[in-house]
C-alpha positions as CSV (number, residue, x, y, z in Angstrom):
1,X,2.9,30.8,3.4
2,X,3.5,27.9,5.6
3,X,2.8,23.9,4.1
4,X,-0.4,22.9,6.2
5,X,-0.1,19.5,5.3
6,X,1.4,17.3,8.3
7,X,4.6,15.8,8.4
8,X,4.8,14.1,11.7
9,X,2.3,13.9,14.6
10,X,4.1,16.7,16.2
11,X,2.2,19.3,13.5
12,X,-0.7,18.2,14.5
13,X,-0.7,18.6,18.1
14,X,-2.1,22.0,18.2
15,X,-5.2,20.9,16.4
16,X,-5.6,18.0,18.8
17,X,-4.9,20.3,21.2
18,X,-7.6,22.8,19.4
19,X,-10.3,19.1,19.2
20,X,-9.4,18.5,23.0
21,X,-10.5,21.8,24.0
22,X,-13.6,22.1,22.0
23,X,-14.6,19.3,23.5
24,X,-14.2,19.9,27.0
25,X,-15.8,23.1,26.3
26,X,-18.6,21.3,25.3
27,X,-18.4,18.6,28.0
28,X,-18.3,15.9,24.9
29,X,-16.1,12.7,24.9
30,X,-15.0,11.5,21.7
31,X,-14.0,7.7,20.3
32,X,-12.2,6.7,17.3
33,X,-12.6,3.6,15.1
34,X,-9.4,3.6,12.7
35,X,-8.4,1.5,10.0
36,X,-6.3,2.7,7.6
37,X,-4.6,5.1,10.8
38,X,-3.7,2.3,12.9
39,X,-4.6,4.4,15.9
40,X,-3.0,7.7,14.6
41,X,-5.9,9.8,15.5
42,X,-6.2,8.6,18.7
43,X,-2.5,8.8,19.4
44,X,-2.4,12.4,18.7
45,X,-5.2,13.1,21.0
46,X,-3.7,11.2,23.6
47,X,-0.2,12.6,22.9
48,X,-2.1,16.1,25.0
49,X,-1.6,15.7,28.6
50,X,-5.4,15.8,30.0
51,X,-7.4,14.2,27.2
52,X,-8.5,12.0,29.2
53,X,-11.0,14.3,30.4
54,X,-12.2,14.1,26.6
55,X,-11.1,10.7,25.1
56,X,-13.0,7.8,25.5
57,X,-11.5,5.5,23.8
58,X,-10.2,3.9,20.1
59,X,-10.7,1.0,18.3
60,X,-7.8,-0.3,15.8
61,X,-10.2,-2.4,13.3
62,X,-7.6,-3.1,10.7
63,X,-9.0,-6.2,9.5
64,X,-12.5,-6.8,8.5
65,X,-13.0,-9.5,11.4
66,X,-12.2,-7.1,13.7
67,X,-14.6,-4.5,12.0
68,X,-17.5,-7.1,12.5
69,X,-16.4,-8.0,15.7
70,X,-15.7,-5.1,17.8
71,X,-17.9,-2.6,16.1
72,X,-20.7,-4.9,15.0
73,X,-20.2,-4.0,11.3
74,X,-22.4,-6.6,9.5
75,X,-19.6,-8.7,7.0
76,X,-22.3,-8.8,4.6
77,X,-21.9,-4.7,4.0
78,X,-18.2,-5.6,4.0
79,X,-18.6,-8.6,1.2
80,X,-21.0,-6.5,-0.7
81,X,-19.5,-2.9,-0.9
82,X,-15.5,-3.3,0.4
83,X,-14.3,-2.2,3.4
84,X,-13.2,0.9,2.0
85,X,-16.6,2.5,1.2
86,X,-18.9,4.9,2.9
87,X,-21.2,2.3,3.8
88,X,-18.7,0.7,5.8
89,X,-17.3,3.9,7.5
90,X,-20.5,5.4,9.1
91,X,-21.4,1.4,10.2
92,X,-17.5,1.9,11.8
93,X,-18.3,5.4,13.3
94,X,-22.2,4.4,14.3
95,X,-20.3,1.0,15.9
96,X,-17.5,3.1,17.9
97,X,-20.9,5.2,19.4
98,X,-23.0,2.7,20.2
99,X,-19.9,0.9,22.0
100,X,-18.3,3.7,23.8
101,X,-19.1,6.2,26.2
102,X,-18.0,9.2,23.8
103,X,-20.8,11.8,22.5
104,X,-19.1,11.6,19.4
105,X,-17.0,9.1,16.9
106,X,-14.7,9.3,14.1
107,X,-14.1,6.6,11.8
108,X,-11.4,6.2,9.1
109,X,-11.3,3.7,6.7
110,X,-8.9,3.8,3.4
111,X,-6.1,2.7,1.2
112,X,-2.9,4.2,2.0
113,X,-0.5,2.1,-0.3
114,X,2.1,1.4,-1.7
115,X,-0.1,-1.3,-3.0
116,X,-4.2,-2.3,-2.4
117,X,-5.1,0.1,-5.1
118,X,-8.2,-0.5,-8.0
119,X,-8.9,1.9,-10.7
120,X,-12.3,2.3,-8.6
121,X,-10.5,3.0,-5.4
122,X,-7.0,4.2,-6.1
123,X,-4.4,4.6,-3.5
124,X,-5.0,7.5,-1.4
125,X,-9.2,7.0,-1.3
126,X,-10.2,7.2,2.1
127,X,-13.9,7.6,3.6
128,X,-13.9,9.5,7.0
129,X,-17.5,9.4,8.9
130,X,-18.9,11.1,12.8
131,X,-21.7,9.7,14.0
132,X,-22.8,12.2,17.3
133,X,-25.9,11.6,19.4
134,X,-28.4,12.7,18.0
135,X,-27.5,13.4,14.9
136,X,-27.4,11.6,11.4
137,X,-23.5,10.6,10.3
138,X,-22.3,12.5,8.1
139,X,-19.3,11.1,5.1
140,X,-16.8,12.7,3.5
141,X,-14.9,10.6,0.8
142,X,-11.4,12.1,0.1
143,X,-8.9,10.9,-2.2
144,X,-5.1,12.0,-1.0
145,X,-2.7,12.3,-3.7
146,X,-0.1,9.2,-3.5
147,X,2.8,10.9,-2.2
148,X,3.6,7.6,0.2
149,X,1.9,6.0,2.6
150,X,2.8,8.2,5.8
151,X,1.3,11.3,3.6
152,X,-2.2,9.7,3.0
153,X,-2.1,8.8,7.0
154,X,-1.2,12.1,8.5
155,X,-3.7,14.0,5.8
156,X,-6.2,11.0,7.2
157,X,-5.7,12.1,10.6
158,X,-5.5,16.0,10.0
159,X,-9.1,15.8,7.8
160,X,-10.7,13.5,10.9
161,X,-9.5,15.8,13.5
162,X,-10.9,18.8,11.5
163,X,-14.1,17.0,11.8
164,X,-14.1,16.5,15.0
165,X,-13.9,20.1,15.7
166,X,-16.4,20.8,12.2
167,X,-18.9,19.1,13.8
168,X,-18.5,20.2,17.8
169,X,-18.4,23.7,16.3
């Protein structure tokens, strides 16, 4: 039996590949609002030649500034519930929507380590939320084992793309 967790981009290009074509199929563009990922899950859709046919566009909110100010999430929420929360991820993922052109959004917000940690949100705790048209967001709060920082990234971007294509399905 083959290891399904990622290792590099490159093993997850067929599932990009798998989120692209769902949602052509489904005449749906998608945007992503990314913290912990930097961009990741963009970047692997984008890696696909014609995603553009199916990628809107991404938003790299790192810090909480540019949380509030490209995706209009209130600093308030941030002050009162951390950015790392599941408050804070469907305000990131209804944000990206309201701001974009997509049908759908995926928003990623988390601690991938070495450091950052609390006994209330260890390394590895990462809130994923989609916000479609439509549609309430929906949350899902994982917790990757810390087995390094590139590890809780790449599992990041695996669990949003599956998502993606949860949700489309």
């Amino acid at each position: 039996m083959s290891d399904p967790t990622p290792h590099s981009l490159e093993d997850l290009a067929p599932l990009a590949a798998q989120v692209l074509d769902a949602l052509k199929s489904e005449n749906m563009m998608v945007a992503t609002a990314e913290s912990c990922t930097g961009g990741l899950i963009c970047g692997a859709l984008t890696e696909i030649a014609g995603s553009s046919a199916a990628v809107d566009r991404g938003f790299v909110t790192y810090s909480n500034e540019a949380k509030t100010e490209l995706l209009g999430v209130p600093a308030a929420l941030i002050k009162k519930v951390g950015a790392v929360s599941k408050e804070v991820a469907v305000a990131m993922a209804e944000g990206a929507l309201d701001r974009s052109d997509a049908d759908i959004a995926v928003s990623v917000t988390g601690i991938a380590g070495p450091g950052g940690g609390t006994p209330e949100k260890p390394v590895g705790t990462v809130h994923i939320a989609l916000a479609r048209k439509g549609s309430p967001t929906d949350h899902v709060h994982c917790w990757f084992a810390d087995q390094g920082r590139r590890s809780i990234r790449l599992a990041t971007v695996h669990t949003a793309l599956i998502s993606i294509l949860n949700a489309i399905s």
